[in-house]
NUDO-712630 format. One line per 10 residues: number of its first residue (from 0); for each residue x, y, z of C-alpha. Coordinates in nm, 4 decimals. Layout:
! residues N
NUM> X:Y:Z  ...
//
This chain:
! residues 280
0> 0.2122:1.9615:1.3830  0.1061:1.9286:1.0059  0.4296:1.8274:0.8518  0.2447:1.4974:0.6791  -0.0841:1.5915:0.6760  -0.2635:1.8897:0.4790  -0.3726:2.1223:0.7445  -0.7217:2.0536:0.8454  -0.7968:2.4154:0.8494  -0.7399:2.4144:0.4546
10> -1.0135:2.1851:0.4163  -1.3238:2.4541:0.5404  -1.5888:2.4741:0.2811  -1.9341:2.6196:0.3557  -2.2033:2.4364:0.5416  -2.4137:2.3885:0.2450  -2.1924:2.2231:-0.0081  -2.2736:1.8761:-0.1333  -1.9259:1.8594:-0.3131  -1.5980:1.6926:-0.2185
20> -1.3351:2.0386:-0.2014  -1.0497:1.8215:-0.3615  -1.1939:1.6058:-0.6240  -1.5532:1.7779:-0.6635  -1.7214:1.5060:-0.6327  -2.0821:1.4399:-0.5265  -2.0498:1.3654:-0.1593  -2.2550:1.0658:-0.0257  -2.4785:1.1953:0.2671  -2.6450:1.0553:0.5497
30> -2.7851:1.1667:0.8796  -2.5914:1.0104:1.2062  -2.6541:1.0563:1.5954  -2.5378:1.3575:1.7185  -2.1913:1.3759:1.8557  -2.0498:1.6975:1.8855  -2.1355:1.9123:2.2602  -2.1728:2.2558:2.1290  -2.2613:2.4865:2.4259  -2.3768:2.9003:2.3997
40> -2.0240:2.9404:2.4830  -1.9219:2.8622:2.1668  -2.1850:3.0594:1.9902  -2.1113:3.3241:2.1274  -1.7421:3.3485:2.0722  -1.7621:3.2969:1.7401  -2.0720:3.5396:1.6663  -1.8583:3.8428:1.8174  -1.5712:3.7102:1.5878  -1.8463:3.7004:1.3361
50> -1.9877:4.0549:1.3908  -1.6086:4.2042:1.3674  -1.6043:4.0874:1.0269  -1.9871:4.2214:0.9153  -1.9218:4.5774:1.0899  -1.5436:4.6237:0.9185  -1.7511:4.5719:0.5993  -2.0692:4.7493:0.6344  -2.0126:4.9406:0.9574  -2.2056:4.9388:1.2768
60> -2.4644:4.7435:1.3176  -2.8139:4.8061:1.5877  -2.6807:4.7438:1.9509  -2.9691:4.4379:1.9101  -2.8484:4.3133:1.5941  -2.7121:3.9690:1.7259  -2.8924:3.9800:2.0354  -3.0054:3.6153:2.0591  -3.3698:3.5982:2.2034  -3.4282:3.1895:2.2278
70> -3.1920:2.8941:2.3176  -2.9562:2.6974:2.0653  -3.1734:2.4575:1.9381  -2.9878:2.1062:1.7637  -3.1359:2.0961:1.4137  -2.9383:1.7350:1.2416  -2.5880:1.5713:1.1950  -2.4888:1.5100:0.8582  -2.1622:1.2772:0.7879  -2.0834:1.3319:0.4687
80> -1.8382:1.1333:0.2226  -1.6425:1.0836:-0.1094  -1.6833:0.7705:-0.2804  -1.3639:0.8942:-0.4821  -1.1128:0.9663:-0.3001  -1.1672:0.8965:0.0595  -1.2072:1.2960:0.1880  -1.5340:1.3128:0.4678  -1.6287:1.5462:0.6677  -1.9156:1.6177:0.9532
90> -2.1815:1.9390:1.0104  -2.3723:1.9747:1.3135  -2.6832:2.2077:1.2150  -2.7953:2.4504:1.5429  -3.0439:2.7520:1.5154  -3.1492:3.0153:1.7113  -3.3472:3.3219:1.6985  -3.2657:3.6810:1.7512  -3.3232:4.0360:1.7594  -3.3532:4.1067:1.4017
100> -3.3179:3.7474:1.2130  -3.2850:3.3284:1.2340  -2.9744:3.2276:1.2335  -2.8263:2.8760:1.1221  -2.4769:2.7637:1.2461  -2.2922:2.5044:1.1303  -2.0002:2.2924:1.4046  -1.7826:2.0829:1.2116  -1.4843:1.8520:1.1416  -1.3067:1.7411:0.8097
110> -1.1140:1.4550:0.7370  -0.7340:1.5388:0.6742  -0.5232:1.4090:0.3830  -0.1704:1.2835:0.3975  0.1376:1.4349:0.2355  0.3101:1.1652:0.0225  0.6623:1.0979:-0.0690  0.5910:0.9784:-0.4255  0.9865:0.8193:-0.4226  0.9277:0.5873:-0.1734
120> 0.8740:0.2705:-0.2821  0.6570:0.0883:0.0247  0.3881:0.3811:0.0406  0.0284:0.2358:0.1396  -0.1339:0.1640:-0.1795  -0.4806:0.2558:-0.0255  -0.3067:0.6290:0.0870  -0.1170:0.6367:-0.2986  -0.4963:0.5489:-0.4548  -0.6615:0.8485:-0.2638
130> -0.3846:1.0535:-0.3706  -0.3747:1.0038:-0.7240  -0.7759:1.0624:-0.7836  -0.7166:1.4057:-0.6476  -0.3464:1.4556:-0.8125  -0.3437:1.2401:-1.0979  -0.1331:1.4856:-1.2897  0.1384:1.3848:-1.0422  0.1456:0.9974:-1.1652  0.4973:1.0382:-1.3200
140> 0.6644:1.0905:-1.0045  0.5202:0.8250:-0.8465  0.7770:0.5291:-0.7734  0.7522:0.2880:-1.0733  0.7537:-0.0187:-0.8358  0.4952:0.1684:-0.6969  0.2603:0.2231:-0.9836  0.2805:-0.1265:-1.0992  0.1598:-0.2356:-0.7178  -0.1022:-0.0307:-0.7954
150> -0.2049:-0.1633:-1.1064  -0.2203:-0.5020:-0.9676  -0.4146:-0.3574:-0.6913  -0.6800:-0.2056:-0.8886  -0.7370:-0.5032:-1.1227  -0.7527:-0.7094:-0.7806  -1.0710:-0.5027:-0.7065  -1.1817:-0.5730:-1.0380  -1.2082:-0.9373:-0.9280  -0.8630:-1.0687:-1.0725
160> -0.6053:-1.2434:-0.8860  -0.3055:-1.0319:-0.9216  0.0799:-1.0912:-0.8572  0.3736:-0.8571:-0.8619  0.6616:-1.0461:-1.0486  1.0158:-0.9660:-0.9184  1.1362:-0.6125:-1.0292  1.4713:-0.6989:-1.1033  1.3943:-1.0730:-1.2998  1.0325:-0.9214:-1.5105
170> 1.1239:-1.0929:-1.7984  0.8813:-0.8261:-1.9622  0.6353:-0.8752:-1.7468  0.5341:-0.6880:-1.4235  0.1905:-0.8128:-1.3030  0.0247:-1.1720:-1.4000  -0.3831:-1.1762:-1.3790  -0.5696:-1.4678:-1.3143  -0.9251:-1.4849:-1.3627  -1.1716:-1.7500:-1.4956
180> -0.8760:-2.0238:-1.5978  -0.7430:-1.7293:-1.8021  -0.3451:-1.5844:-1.7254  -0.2795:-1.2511:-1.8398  0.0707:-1.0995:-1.8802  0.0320:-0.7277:-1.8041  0.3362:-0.4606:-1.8620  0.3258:-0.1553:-1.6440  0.4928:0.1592:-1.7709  0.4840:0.5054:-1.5640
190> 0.6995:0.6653:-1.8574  0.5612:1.0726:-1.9736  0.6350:0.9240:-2.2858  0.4558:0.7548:-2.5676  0.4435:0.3920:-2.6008  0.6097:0.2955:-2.9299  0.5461:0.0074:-3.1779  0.8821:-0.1565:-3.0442  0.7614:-0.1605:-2.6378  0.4213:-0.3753:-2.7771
200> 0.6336:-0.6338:-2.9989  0.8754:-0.6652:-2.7083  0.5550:-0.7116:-2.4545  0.4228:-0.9922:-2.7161  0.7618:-1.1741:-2.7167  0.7628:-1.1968:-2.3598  0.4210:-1.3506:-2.3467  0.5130:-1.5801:-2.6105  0.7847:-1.7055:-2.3907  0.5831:-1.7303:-2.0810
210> 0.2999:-1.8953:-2.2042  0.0659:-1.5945:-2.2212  -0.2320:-1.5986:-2.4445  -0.3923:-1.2900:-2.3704  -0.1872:-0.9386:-2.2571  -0.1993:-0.5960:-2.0912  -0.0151:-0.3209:-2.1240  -0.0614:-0.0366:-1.9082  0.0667:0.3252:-1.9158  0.0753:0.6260:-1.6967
220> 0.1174:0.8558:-2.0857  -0.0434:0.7119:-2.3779  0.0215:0.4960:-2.7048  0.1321:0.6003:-3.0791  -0.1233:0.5589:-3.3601  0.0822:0.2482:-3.4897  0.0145:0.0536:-3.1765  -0.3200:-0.0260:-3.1571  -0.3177:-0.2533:-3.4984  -0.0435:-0.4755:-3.4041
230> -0.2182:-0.5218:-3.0134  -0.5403:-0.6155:-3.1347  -0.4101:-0.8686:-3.3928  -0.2046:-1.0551:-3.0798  -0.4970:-1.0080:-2.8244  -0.3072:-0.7454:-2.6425  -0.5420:-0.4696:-2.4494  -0.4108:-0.1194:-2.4516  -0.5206:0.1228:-2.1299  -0.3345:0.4498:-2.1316
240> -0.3439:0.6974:-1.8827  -0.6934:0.8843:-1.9016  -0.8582:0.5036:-1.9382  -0.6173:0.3873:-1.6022  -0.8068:0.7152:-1.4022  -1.1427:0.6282:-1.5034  -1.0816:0.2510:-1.4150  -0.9314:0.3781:-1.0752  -1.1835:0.6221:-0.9830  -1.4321:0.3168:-1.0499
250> -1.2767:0.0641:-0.8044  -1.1888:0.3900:-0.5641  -1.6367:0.4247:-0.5494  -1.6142:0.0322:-0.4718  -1.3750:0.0232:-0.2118  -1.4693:0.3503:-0.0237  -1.8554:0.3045:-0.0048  -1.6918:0.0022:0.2768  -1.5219:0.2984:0.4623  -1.6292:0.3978:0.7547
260> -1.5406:0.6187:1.0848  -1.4709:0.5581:1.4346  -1.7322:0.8063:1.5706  -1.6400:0.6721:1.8974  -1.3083:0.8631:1.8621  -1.4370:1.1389:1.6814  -1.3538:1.4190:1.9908  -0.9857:1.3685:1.9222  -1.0059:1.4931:1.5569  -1.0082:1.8364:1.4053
270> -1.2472:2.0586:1.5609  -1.3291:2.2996:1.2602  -1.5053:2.5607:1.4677  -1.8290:2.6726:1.2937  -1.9614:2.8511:0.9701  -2.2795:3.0786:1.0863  -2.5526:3.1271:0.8651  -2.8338:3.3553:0.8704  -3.1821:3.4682:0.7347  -3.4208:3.7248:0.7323
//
C-alpha cells in the first residue's frame, strides 16, 4: 500500500515534540477547529493496549488503576508544520480523570513523504526540493537535468527570471538569470568532484561568447583553492554545495509558510491512533 510513500506509521513521534522528526526543525504551530471524532471507544481500546505494555514492565497494576472516573473531555487541536521541508502533522489533546491519576491523550495524523526515483528526469521539483532538505547527502544521484531544474527553480524564488537552456545545445551554459536588466550565465554541475581551475575558464569563455557579463557557477561538491581568484577577477560567483543547502532551505521557509491543508479531506488520511499521557 506504501510502495511510494514512507509508511505513515514511521512518522509517530510523541505528543509533545515541537520538532520536525526528519529535518529537526522547529515546527510552526497553530491552534485549528477541531476535526477529529474521538469517542470512549477509542480510549478505551487503546488504554487496555496501553496497560499490557505498563504491567509486562512493572507487573500488575490495582484492579482501579485505569479506571476512568469522568468523561473525555476535548482539551485543543494543534496543526503543526515544517517551514523546511514540507513534513506536518496534527494532535488532538483529550483528558480525563481516573482512579489513581489525570491522564492526557493525544489522536493524531502525520503527513507522509514520497519515495523518489532520483534517475528520473521529470520528477516534481517541489517533491525533489522536500526531498533533498531532508536527504541532501543524496544530491549526487539526483538526475543532472534534474538538479539544474532545480537550480533555476530556487533562484526563481529568489526573485530571478530563470530559463533552462537545451541540455544537449548548453554551449556552457545551463540556466540564464534575469533580474534588474542584468543576464547571468549560470553552470550547474552535480559532479562528487571538485571543480577545477579549467571548468571556471571554460564557464568564462562561454559567457564571453554569449554576451554574459556577470556568471554563476553552481555545484552539488565544492571548488579547489585555485578557483576562487580567477572567478572574482571575471565577476563569476562561486556557490558550492553546503552554500546551495543553505540557499535552498531559505527559499524552502518561503515557499512552504504558503502551504496549506485540505482539512476538509482530512478523514481520508492516516489515522495515527493515539499517544496517552499521564500524571500524578
Amino acid at each position: 500500500m506504501y510502495e511510494d510513500y514512507i509508511n505513515p506509521k514511521f512518522t509517530a513521534d510523541r505528543g509533545h515534540n515541537r520538532n520536525c522528526i526528519y529535518c529537526e526543525a522547529e515546527l510552526s504551530l497553530q491552534k485549528i477547529d477541531q476535526i477529529l471524532n474521538i469517542s470512549f471507544v477509542d480510549i478505551e481500546r487503546r488504554f487496555h493496549g496501553h496497560r499490557i505494555v505498563m504491567e509486562n514492565i512493572n507487573g500488575c497494576f490495582d484492579e482501579n488503576y485505569f479506571k476512568i472516573l469522568t468523561e473525555l473531555n476535548y482539551e485543543s487541536t494543534i496543526f503543526g508544520k515544517c517551514l523546511v521541508c514540507g513534513w506536518w502533522k496534527i494532535l488532538e489533546r483529550y483528558w480525563m480523570g481516573a482512579e489513581w491519576q489525570m491522564w492526557d491523550v493525544f489522536f493524531g495524523l502525520n503527513g507522509t513523504l514520497k519515495n523518489l526515483d532520483l534517475n528520473k528526469s521529470d520528477l516534481p521539483l517541489s517533491e525533489v526540493r522536500n526531498y533533498l532538505v531532508r536527504n541532501y547527502q543524496n544530491r549526487f544521484s539526483l538526475n543532472p537535468r534534474i538538479f539544474e531544474k532545480l537550480v533555476a527553480d530556487v533562484y526563481r524564488d529568489f526573485g530571478y527570471d530563470t530559463i533552462c537552456t537545451g541540455y544537449s545545445n548548453d554551449g556552457g551554459i545551463d540556466v540564464i538569470l534575469s533580474k534588474n536588466n542584468l543576464t547571468i550565465g549560470v553552470q550547474v554541475k552535480r559532479s562528487k568532484n571538485k571543480i577545477k581551475v579549467q571548468q571556471i575558464r571554460s564557464l568564462l569563455g562561454s559567457l564571453i561568447i554569449n554576451g554574459y557579463k556577470k556568471g554563476l557557477f553552481v555545484c552539488a561538491s565544492d571548488f579547489q583553492r585555485g578557483t576562487y581568484p580567477i572567478a572574482e577577477r571575471f565577476s563569476i560567483e562561486l556557490v558550492n554545495g553546503n552554500r546551495f543547502y543553505d540557499q535552498l532551505k531559505e527559499v524552502q521557509i518561503l515557499r512552504n509558510q504558503l502551504f496549506n491543508i485540505d482539512f476538509s479531506n482530512i478523514k481520508n488520511l492516516y489515522y495515527d491512533d493515539c499517544y496517552p499521557m499521564n500524571s500524578l
